[in-house]
C-alpha positions as CSV (number, residue, x, y, z in Angstrom):
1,X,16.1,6.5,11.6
2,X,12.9,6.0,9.9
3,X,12.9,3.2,6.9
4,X,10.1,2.4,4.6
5,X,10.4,-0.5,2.2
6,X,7.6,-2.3,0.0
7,X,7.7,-5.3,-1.5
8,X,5.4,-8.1,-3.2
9,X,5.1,-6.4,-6.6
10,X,5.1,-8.3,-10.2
11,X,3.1,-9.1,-13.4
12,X,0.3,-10.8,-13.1
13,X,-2.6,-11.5,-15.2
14,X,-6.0,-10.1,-14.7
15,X,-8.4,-12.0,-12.1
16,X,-4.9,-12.6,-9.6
17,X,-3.9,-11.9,-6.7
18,X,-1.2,-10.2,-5.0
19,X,-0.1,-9.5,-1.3
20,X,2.2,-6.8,-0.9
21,X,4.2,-5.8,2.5
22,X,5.7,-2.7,3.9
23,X,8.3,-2.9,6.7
24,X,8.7,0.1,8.6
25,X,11.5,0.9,10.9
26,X,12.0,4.1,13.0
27,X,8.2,4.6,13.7
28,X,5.8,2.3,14.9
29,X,2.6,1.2,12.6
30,X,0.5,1.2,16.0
31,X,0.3,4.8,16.8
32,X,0.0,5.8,13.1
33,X,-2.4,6.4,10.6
34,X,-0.6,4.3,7.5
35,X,-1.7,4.5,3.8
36,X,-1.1,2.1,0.5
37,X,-1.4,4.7,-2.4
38,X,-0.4,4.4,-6.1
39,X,0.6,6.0,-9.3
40,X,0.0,5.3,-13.2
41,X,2.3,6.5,-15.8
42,X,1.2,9.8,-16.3
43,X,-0.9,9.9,-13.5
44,X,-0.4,11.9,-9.8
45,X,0.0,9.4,-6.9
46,X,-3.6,8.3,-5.6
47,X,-4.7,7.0,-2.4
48,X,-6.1,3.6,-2.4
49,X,-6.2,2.3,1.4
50,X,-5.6,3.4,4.7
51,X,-5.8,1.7,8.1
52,X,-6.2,4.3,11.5
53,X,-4.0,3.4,14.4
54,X,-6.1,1.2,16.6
55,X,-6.9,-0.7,13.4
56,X,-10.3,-0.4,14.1
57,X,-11.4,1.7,11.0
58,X,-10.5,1.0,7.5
59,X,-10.4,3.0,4.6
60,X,-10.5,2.1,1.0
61,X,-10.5,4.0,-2.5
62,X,-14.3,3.4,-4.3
63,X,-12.8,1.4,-7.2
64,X,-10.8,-1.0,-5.1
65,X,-13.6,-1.7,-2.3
66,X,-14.0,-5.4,-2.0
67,X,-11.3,-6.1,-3.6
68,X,-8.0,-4.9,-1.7
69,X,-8.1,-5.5,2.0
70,X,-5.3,-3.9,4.4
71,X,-4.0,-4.6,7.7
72,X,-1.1,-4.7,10.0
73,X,1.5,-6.7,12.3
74,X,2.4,-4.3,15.5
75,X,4.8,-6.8,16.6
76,X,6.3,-6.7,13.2
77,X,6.0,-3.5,12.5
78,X,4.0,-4.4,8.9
79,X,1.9,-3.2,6.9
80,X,0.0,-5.4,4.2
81,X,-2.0,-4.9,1.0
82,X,-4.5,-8.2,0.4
83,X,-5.3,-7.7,-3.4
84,X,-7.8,-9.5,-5.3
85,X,-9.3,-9.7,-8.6
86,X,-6.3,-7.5,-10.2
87,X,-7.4,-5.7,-13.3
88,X,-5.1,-3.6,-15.7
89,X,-6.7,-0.3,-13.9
90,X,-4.6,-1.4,-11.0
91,X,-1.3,-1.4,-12.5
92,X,1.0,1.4,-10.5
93,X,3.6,1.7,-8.3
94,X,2.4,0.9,-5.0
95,X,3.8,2.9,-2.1
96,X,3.3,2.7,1.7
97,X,3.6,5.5,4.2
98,X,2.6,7.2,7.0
99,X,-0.3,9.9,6.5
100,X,0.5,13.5,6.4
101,X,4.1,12.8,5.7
102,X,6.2,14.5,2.4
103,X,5.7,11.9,-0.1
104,X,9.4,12.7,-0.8
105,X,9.9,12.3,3.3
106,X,11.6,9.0,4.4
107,X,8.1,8.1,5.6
108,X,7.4,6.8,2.5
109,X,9.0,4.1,0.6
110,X,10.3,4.3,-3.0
111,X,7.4,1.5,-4.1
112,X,7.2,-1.8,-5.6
113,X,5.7,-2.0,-9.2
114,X,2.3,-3.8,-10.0
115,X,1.7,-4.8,-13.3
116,X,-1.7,-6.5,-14.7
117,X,-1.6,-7.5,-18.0
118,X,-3.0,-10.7,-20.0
């Protein structure tokens, strides 16, 4: 049975940090193409990082380059979202899922809110 959850999500004031995590069950992370994407109020889900299988490329959204970093745990099946220098542009719900998968599909997880405010 496939399982997606995220976690690491708060309030935070601009200039933070935050690391959030996404443990997968059912699938491995290893022989997957997995994605961090996000969504405003108002605002269709965007994608905002994504890491191919081998790990050896990485792929991030313009306005988050050098900022966000992601990687992954095979052993623990994780995946992880490094963020730095949060502004308020960057508050969402952050989800985690496996690319080309329904978002509604249990390949994604129902998302852990980021909030930047001062």
């Amino acid at each position: 049975q496939v399982h997606v959850v995220e976690s690491g999500g708060g309030t935070v004031r601009p200039g933070d940090s935050l690391i959030l995590s996404c443990v997968v069950s059912g699938f491995s992370v290893d022989t997957a193409i997995m994605l961090w994407a996000r969504q405003a109020p108002g605002r269709e889900r965007e994608w905002v990082a994504g890491i191919t299988e081998g790990g050896s490329n990485l792929y991030y959204k313009e306005s988050v380059k050098g900022r966000f970093s992601v990687s992954r745990d095979g052993a623990k099946n994780m995946l992880y979202l490094q963020m730095n220098n949060l502004t308020p542009a960057d508050t969402a719900v952050y989800y985690c899922g496996k690319q080309g998968a329904a978002l509604n599909s249990d390949y994604w997880g129902q998302g852990t809110q980021v909030t930047v405010s001062s």
